[in-house]
C-alpha positions as protocol buffer text, in pm:
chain_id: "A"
residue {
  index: 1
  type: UNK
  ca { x: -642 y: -986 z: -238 }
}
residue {
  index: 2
  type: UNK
  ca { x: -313 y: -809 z: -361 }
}
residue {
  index: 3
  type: UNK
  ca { x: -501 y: -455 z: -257 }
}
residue {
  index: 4
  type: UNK
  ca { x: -535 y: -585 z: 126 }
}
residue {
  index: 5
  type: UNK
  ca { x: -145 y: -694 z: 174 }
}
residue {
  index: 6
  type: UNK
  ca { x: 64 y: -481 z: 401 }
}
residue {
  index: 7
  type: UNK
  ca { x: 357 y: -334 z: 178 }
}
residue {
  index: 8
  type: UNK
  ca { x: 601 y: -550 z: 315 }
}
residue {
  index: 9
  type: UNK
  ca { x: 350 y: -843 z: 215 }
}
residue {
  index: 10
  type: UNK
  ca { x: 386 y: -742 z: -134 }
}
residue {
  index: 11
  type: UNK
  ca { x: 671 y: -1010 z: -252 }
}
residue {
  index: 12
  type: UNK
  ca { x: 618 y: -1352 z: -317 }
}
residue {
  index: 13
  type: UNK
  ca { x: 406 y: -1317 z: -595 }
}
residue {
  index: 14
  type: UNK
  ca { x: 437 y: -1649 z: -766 }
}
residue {
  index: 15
  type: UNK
  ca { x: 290 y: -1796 z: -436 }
}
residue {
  index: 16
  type: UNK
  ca { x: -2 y: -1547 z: -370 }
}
residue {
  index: 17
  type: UNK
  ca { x: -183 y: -1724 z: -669 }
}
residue {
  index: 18
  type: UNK
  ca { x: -184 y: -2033 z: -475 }
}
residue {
  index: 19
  type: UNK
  ca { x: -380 y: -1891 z: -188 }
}
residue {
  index: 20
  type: UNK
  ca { x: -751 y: -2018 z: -123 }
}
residue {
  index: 21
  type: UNK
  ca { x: -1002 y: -1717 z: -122 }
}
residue {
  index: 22
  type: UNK
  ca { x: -1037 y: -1781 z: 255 }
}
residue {
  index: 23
  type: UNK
  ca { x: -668 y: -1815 z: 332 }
}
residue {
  index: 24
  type: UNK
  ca { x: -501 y: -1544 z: 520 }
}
residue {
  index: 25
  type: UNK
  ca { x: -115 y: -1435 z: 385 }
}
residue {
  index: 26
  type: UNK
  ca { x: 56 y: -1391 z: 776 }
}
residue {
  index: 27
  type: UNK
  ca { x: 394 y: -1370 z: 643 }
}
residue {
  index: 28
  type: UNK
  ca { x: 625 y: -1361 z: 406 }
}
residue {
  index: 29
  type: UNK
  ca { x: 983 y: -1431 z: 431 }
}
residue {
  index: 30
  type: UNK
  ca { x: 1301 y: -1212 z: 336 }
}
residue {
  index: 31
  type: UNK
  ca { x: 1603 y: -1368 z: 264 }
}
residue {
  index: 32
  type: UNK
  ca { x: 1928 y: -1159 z: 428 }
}
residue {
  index: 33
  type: UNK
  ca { x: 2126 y: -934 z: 160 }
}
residue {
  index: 34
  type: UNK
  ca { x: 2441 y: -1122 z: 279 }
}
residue {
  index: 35
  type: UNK
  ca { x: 2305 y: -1440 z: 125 }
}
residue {
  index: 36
  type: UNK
  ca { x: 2559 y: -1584 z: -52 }
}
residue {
  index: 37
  type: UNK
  ca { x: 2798 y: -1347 z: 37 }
}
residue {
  index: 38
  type: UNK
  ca { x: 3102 y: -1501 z: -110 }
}
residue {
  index: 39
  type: UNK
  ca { x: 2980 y: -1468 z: -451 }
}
residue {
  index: 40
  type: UNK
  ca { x: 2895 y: -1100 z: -345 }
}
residue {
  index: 41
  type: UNK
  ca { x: 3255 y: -1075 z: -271 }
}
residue {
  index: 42
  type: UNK
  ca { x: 3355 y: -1216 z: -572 }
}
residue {
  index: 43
  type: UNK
  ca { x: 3141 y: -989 z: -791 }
}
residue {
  index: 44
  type: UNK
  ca { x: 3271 y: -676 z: -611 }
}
residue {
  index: 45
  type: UNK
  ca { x: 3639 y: -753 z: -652 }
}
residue {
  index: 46
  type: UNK
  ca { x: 3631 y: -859 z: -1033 }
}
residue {
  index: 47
  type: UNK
  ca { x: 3369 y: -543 z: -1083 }
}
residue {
  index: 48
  type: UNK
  ca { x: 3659 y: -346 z: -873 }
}
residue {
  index: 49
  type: UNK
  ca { x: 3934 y: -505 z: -1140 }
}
residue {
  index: 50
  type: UNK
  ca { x: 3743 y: -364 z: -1419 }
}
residue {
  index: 51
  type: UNK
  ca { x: 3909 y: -33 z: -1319 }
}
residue {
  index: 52
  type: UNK
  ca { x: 4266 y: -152 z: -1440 }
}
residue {
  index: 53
  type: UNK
  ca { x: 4111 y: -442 z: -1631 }
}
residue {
  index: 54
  type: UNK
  ca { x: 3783 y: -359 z: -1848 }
}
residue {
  index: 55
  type: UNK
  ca { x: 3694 y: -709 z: -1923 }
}
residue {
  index: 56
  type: UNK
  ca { x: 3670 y: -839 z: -1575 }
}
residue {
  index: 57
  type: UNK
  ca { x: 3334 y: -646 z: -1555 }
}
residue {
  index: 58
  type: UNK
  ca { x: 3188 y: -918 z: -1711 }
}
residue {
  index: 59
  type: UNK
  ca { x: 3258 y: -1225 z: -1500 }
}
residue {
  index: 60
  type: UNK
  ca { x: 3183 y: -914 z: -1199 }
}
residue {
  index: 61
  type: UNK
  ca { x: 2844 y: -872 z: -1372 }
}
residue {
  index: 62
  type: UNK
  ca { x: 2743 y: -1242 z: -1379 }
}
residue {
  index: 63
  type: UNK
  ca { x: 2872 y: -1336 z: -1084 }
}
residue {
  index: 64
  type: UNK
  ca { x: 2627 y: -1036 z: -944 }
}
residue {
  index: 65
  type: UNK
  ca { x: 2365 y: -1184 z: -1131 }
}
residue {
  index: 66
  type: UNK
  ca { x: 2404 y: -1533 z: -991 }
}
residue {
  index: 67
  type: UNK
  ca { x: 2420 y: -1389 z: -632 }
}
residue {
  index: 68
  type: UNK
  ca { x: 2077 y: -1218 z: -696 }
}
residue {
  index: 69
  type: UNK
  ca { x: 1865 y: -1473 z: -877 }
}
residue {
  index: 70
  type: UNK
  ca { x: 1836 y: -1675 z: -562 }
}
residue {
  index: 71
  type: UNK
  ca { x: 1661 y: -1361 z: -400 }
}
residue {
  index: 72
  type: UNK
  ca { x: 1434 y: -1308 z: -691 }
}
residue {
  index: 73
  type: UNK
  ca { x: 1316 y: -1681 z: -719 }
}
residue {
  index: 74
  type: UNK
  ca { x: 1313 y: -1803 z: -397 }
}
residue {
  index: 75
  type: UNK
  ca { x: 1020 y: -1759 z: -240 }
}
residue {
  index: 76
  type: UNK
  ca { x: 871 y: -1861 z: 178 }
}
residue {
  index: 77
  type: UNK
  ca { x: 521 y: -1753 z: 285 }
}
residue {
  index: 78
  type: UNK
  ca { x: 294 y: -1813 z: 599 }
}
residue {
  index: 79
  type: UNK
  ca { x: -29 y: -1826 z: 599 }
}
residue {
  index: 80
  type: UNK
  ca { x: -333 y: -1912 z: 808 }
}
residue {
  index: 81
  type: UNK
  ca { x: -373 y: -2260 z: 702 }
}
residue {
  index: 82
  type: UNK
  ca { x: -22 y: -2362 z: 537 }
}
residue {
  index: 83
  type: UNK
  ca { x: 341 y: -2328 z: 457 }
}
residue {
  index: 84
  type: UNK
  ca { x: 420 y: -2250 z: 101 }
}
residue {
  index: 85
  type: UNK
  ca { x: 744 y: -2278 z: -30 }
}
residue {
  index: 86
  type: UNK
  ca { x: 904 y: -2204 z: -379 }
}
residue {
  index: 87
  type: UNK
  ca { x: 1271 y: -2268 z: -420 }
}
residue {
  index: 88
  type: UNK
  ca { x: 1454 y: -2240 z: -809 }
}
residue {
  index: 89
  type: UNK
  ca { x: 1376 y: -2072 z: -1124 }
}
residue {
  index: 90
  type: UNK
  ca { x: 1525 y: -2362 z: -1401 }
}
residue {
  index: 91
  type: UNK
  ca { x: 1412 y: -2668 z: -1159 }
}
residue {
  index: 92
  type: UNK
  ca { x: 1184 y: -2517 z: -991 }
}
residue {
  index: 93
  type: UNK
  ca { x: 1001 y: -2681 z: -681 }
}
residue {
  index: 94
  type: UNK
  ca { x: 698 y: -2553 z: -505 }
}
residue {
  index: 95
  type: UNK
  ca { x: 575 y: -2768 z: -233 }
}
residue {
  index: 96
  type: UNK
  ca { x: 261 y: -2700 z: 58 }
}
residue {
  index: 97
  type: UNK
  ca { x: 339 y: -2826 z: 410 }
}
residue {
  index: 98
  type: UNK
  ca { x: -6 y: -2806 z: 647 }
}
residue {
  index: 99
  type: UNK
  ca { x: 62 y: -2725 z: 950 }
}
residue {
  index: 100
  type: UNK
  ca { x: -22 y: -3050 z: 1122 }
}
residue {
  index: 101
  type: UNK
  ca { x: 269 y: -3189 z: 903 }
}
residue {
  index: 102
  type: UNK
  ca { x: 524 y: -2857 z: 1066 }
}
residue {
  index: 103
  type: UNK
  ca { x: 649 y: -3079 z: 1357 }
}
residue {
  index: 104
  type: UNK
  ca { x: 901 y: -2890 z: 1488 }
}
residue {
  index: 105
  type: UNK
  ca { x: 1150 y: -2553 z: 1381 }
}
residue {
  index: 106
  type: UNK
  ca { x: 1507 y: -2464 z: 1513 }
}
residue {
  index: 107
  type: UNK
  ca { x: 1671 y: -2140 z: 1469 }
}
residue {
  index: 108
  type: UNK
  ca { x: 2057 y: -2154 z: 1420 }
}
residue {
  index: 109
  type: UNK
  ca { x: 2223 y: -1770 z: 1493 }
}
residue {
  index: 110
  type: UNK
  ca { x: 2606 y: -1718 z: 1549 }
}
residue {
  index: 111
  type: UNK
  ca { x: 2717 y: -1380 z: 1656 }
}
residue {
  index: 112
  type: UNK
  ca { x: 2751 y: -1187 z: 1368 }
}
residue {
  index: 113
  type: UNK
  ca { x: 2399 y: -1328 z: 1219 }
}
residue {
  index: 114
  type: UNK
  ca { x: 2248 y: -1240 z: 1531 }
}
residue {
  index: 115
  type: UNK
  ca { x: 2380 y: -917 z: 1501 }
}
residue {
  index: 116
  type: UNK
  ca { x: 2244 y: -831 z: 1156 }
}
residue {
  index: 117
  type: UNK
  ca { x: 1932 y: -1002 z: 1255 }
}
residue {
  index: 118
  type: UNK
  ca { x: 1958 y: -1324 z: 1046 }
}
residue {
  index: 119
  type: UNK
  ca { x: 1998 y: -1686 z: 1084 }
}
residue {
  index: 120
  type: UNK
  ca { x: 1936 y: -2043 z: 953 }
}
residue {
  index: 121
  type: UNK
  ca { x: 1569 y: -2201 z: 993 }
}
residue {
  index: 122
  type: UNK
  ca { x: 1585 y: -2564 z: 982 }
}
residue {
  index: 123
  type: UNK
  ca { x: 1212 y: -2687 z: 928 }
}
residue {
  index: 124
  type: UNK
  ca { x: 1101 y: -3049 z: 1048 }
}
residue {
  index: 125
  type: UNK
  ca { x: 807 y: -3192 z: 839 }
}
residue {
  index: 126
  type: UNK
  ca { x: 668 y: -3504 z: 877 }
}
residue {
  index: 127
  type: UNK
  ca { x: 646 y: -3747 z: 631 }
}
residue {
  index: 128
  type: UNK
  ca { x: 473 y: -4113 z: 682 }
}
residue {
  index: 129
  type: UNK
  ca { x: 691 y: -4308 z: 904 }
}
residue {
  index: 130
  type: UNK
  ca { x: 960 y: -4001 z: 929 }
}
residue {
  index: 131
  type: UNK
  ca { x: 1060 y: -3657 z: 925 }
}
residue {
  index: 132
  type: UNK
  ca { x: 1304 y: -3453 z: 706 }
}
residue {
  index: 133
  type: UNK
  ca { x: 1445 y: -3138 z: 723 }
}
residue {
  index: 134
  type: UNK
  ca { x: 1432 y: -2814 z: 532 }
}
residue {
  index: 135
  type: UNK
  ca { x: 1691 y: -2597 z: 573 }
}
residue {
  index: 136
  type: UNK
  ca { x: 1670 y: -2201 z: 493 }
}
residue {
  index: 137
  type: UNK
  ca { x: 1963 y: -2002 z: 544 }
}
residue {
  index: 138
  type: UNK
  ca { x: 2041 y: -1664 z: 590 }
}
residue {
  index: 139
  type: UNK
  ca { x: 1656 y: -1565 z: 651 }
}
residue {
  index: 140
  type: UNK
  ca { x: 1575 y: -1193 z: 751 }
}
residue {
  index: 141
  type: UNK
  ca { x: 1425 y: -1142 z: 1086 }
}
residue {
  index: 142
  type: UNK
  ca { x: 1392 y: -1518 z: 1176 }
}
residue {
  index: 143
  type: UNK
  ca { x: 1189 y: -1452 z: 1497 }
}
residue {
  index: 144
  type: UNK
  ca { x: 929 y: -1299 z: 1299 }
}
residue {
  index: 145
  type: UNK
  ca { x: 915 y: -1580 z: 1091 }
}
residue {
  index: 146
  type: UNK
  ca { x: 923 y: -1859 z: 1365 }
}
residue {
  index: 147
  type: UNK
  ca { x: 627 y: -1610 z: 1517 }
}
residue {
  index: 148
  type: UNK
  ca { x: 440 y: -1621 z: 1211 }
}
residue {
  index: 149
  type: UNK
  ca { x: 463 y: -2013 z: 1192 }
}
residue {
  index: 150
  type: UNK
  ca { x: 358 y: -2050 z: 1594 }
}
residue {
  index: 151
  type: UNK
  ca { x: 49 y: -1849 z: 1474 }
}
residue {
  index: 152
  type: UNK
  ca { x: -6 y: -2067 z: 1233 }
}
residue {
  index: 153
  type: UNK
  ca { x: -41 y: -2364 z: 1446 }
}
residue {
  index: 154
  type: UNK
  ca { x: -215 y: -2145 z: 1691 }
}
residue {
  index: 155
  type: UNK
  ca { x: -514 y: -2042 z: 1462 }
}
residue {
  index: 156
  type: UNK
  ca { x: -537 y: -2420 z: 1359 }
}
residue {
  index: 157
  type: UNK
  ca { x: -568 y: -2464 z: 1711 }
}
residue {
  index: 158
  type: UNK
  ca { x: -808 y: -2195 z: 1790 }
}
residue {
  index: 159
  type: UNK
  ca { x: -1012 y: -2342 z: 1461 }
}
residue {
  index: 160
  type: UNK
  ca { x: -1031 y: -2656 z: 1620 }
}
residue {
  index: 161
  type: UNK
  ca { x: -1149 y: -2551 z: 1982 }
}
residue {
  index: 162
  type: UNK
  ca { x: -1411 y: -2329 z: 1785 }
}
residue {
  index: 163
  type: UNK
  ca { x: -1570 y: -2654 z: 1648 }
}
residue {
  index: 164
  type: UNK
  ca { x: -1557 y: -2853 z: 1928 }
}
């Protein structure tokens, strides 16, 4: 299945082992470089210090390191049938949503994050008597990803018209 992904299909490889041989990979989601952007900050000024000060490289290099481990373990895919969702390396939770559970998605953009084409998904899932939220911020291209999860629900629906 990896030889058929589109290049930009490529990540999330932790969750393309839990894909069904008939399931379909429609999407996978980027998080924004500017996630986390305060510890970015942080990392650039001490590794800026280091100049005068030589030992503030190293609370510049971890703090660069604990900006970037979120990107490397945090993990969002789409695909025909389901949601998938990995979130942590240490505590690490992986969780399926179908998508008759998806009941509803809101995309949060201010200026700026509209401007460098990001924003905040907030994801409704339905749970027995109620529905919580998860929240994703500072996703990549979040109309492609709210696309992605409207063709989701559309091929379920398509699927079910088929067998009717």
């Amino acid at each position: 299945m990896a030889d058929t992904l589109p290049a930009d299909l490529a990540r999330a490889p932790q969750l393309r082992r839990l894909l069904t041989p008939d399931e379909r990979l429609l999407y996978t989601v980027r998080f924004h470089v500017l996630r986390g952007w305060g510890v970015l900050l942080a990392a650039l000024v001490c590794l800026a210090a280091s100049y005068w000060f030589l030992p503030a490289a190293v609370p510049g290099f971890a703090l660069l390191g604990f900006w970037y481990l979120p990107h490397l373990t945090n993990e969002v895919a789409v695909t025909d049938d389901r949601l998938l969702l990995r979130v942590g390396w240490l505590r690490m939770v992986l969780e399926a949503v179908d998508d008759e559970k998806l009941v509803r998605w809101e995309l949060s953009q201010g200026v700026i994050s509209s401007l460098m084409n990001a924003g905040s998904v907030t994801l409704r899932i339905r749970e027995a008597a109620s529905t919580r939220e998860i929240v994703l911020p500072w996703v990549a291209e979040p109309v492609t990803f709210l696309e992605a999860l409207q063709a989701m629900q559309d091929e379920k629906y398509r699927d079910n018209q088929a067998t009717v």
